[in-house]
C-alpha positions as CSV (number, residue, x, y, z in Angstrom):
1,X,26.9,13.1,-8.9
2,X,23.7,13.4,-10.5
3,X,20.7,13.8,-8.1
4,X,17.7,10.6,-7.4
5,X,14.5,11.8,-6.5
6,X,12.6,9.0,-5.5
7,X,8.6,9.3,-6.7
8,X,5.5,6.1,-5.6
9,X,1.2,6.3,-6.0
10,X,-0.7,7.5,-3.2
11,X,-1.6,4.0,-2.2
12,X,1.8,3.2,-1.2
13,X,0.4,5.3,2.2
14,X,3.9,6.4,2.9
15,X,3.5,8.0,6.5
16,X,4.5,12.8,5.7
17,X,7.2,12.4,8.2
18,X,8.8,9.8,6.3
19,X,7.9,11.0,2.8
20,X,9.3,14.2,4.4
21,X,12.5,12.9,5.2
22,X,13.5,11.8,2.2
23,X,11.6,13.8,-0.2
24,X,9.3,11.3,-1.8
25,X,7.3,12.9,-4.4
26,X,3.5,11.1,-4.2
27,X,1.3,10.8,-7.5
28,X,-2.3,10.6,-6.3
29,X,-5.0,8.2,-7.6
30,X,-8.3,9.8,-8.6
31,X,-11.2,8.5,-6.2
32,X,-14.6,9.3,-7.7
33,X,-17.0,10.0,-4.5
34,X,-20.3,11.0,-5.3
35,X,-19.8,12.3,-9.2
36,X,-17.3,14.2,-7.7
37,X,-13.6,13.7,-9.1
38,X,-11.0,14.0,-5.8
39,X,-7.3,13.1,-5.6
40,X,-6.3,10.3,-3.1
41,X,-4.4,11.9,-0.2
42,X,-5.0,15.4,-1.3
43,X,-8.8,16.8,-1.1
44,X,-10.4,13.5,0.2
45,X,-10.2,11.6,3.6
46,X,-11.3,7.6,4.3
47,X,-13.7,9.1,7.4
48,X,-15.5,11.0,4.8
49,X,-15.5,7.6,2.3
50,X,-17.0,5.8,5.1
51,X,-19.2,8.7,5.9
52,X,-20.6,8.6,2.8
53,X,-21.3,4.8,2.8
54,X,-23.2,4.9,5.9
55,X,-25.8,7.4,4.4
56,X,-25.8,5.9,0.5
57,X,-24.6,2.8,1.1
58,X,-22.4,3.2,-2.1
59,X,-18.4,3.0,-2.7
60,X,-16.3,5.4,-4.4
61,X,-14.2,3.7,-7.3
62,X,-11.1,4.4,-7.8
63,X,-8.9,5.4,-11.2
64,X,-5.6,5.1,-12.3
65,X,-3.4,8.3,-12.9
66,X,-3.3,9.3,-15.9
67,X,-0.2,9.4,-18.5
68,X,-0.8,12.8,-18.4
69,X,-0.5,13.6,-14.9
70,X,2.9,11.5,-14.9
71,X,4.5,13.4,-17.6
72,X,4.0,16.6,-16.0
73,X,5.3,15.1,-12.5
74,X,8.1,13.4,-14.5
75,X,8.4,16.7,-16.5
76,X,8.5,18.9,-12.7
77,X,11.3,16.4,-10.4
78,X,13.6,16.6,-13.9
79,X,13.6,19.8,-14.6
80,X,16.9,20.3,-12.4
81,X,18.3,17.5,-14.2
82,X,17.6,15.0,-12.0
83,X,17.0,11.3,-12.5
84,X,13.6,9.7,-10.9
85,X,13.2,6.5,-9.7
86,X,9.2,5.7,-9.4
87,X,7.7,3.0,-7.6
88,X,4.3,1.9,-9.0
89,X,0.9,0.4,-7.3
90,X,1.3,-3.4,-9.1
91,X,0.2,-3.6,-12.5
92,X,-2.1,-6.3,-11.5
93,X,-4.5,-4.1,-9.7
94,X,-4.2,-1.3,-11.5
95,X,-3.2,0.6,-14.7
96,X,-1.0,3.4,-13.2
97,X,2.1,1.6,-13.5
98,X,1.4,1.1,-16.9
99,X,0.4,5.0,-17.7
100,X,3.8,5.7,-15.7
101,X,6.1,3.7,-17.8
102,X,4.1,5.2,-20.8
103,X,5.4,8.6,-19.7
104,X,8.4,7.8,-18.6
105,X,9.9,7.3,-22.6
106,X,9.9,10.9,-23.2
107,X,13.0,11.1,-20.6
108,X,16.0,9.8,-20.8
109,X,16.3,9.2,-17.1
110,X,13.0,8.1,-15.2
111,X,12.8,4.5,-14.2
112,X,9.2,3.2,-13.2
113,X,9.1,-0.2,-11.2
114,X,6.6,-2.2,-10.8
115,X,6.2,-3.1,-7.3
116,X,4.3,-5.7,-7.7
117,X,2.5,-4.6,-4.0
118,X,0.3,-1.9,-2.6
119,X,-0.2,0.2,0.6
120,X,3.1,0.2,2.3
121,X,4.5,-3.1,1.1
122,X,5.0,-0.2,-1.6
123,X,6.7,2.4,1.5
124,X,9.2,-0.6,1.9
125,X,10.4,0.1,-1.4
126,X,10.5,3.6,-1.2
127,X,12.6,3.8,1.9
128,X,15.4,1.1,0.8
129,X,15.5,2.9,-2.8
130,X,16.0,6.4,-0.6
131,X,18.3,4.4,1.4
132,X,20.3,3.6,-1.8
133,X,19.9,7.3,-3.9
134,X,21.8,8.7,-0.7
135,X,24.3,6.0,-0.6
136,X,25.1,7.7,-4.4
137,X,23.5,4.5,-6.3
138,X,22.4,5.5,-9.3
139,X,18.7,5.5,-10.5
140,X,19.1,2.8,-13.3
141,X,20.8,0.5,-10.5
142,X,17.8,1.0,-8.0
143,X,15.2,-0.2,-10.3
144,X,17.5,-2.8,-10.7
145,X,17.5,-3.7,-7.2
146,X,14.1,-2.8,-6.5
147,X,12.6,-5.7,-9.1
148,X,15.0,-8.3,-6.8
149,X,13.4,-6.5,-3.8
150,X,10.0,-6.5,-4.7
151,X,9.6,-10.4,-4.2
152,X,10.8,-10.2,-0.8
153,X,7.9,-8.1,0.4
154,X,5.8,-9.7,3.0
155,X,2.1,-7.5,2.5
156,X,-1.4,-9.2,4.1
157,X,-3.8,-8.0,5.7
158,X,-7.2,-9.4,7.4
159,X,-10.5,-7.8,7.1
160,X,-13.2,-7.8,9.2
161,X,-16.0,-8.7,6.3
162,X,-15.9,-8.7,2.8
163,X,-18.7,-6.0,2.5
164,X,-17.0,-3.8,0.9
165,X,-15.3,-6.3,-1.4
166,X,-17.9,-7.1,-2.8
167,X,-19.3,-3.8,-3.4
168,X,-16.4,-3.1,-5.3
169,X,-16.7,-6.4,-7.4
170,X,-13.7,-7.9,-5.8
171,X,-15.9,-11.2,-4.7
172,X,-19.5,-11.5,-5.3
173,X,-22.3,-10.5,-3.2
174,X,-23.7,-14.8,-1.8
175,X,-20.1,-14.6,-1.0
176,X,-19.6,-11.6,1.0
177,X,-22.7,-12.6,2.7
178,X,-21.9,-16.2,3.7
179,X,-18.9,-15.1,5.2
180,X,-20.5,-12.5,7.0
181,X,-22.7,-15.3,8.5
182,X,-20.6,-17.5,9.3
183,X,-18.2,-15.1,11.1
184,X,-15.3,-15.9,8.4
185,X,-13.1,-13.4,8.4
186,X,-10.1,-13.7,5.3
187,X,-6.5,-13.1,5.4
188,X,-5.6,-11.2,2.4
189,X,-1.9,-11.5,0.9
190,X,0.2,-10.4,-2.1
191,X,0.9,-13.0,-4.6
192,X,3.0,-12.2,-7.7
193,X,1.3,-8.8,-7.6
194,X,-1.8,-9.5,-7.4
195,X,-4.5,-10.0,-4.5
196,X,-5.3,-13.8,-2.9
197,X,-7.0,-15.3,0.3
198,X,-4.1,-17.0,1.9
199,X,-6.3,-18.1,5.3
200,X,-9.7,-18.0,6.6
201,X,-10.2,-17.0,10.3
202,X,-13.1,-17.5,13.0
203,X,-14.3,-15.4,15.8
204,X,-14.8,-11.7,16.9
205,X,-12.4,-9.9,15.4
206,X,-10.4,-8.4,18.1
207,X,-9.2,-12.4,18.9
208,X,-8.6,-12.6,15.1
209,X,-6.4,-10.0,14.8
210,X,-3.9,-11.0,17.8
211,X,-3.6,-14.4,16.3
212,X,-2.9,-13.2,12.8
213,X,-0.3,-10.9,13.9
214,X,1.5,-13.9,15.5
215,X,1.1,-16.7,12.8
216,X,2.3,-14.1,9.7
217,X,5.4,-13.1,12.5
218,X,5.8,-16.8,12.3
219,X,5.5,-17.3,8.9
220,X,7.9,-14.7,7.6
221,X,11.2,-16.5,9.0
222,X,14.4,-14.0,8.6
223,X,13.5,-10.8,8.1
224,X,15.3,-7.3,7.0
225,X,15.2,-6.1,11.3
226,X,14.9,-2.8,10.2
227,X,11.2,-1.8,9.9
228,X,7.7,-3.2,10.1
229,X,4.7,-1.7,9.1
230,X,1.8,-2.2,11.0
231,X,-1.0,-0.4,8.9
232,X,-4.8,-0.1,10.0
233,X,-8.1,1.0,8.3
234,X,-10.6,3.8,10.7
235,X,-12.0,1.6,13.4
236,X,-9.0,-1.1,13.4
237,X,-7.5,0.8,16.2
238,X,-7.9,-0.2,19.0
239,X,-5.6,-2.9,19.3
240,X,-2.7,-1.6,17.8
241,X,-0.9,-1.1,20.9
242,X,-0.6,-5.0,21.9
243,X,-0.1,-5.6,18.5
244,X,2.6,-3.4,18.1
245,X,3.8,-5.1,21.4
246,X,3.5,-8.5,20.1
247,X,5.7,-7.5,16.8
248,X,8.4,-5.5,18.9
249,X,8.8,-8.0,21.1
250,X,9.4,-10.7,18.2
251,X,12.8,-9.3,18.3
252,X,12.7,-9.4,14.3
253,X,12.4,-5.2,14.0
254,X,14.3,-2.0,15.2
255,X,10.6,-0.1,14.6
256,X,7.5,-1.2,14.3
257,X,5.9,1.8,12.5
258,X,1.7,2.2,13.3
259,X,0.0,4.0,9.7
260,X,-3.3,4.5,8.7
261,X,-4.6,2.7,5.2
262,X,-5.4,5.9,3.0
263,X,-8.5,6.0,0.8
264,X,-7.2,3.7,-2.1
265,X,-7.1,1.0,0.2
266,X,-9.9,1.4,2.7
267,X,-12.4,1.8,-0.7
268,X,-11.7,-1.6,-1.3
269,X,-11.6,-3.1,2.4
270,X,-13.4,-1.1,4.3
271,X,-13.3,-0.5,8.5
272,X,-11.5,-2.3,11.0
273,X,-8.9,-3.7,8.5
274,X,-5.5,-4.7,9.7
275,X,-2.5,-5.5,7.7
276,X,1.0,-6.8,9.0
277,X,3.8,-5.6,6.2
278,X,7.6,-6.1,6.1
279,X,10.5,-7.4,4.4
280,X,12.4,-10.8,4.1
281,X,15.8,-11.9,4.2
């Protein structure tokens, strides 16, 4: 039986001890801090993005991974003649997934999926297609499943301001700043791979965050009762106890699973961010 290595972007924010466990291979993201060129999960951290925003008030930007880069990783998991199954950062925020399936023709036997999702909306996917390479599923059938899986991916999150939106040119600047004065603080959701506001919330943002845990547990009906991902930006953490509480005791998960947003993500949505991710039935 021919062997599946399963292979996702850095912003899938797949926790080590479960990339670990099932031998995920990660392809980092470049994040550009400060002229300097640094690889997403590698030789960068989001305290020293943040850091660095305090003192310049300036956001890194982020860019896609080179076809390059995936040829050689391709080139590297095959060379035992394995097949890879890779699971992409949607192709409607970025061009990796693209660059991927460019690389991917030189081998007979690497399948890229787009996962039409980020942070670990994308670690859903990984785990169910390592779930399904040990099961002895081959790698053509697992991309097949994934792109039925993909759609039943519950990813939002809600951010605390859109500051750092709109630095990044995600919403303009008389935006960002009305919403900031008025205390508006957005839910963010997936939709058809690509980022929308799906609710707009009032108060301090420790209130906000209880009462968007419990309206998206709510919304999402029958769920896969394996795992939920409960993923936070630096300064979103102080909650995450109760909230984990509030999900658990929902009685729709086995494990509620607390991760940190890695610097993809928190580039783009700054501090205190919270997001709620799991799958549907």
């Amino acid at each position: 039986m021919k062997k599946v290595i399963i292979s996702t972007d850095s912003p899938a924010d797949i926790p080590a001890a479960i990339a670990e466990k099932y031998g995920i291979a990660i392809c980092p993201l470049h994040v550009i801090l400060n002229g300097e060129d640094r690889l997403d999960g590698v030789n960068i951290t989001t305290d020293e993005i943040l850091d660095s925003y305090k003192q310049t008030k300036s956001l890194p930007s982020t860019s896609a991974i080179p076809v390059g880069e995936y040829t050689e990783k391709f080139a590297e998991l095959t060379a035992d003649g394995s097949s890879v199954v890779h699971i992409a950062l949607s192709s409607g925020v970025s061009s990796s997934c693209r660059n991927a399936a460019i690389a991917a023709e030189d081998f007979d036997d690497v399948y890229v999926v787009d996962s039409e999702l980020l942070t670990t909306g994308m670690s859903v996917l990984v785990i169910k297609a390592a779930h399904m390479a040990e099961s002895g599923m081959d790698a053509k059938d697992i991309a097949k499943e994934l792109e039925v899986m993909r759609k039943k991916v519950d990813v939002s999150f809600i951010l605390d301001n859109l500051e750092f939106l709109a630095k990044g040119g995600r919403c303009s600047a008389v935006t960002a700043l009305g919403a900031n004065i008025l205390g508006i603080r957005p839910s963010i959701e997936m939709r058809d791979g690509k980022l929308g506001v799906c609710k707009k919330y009032r108060g301090k943002i420790e209130k906000v965050q209880i009462q968007y845990i419990k309206e998206r547990l709510d919304a999402m009906g029958e769920t896969d009762d394996e795992i939920a991902f409960l993923a936070y930006s630096p300064a979103g953490e102080s909650q995450l106890t109760e909230m984990a509480e509030i999900i658990k005791a929902s009685g729709k998960f086995k494990e509620v699973i607390i991760t940190p947003a890695g610097c993809t993500i928190t580039a783009h949505c700054g501090p205190n961010c919270i997001g709620l991710i799991a799958l549907k039935k």
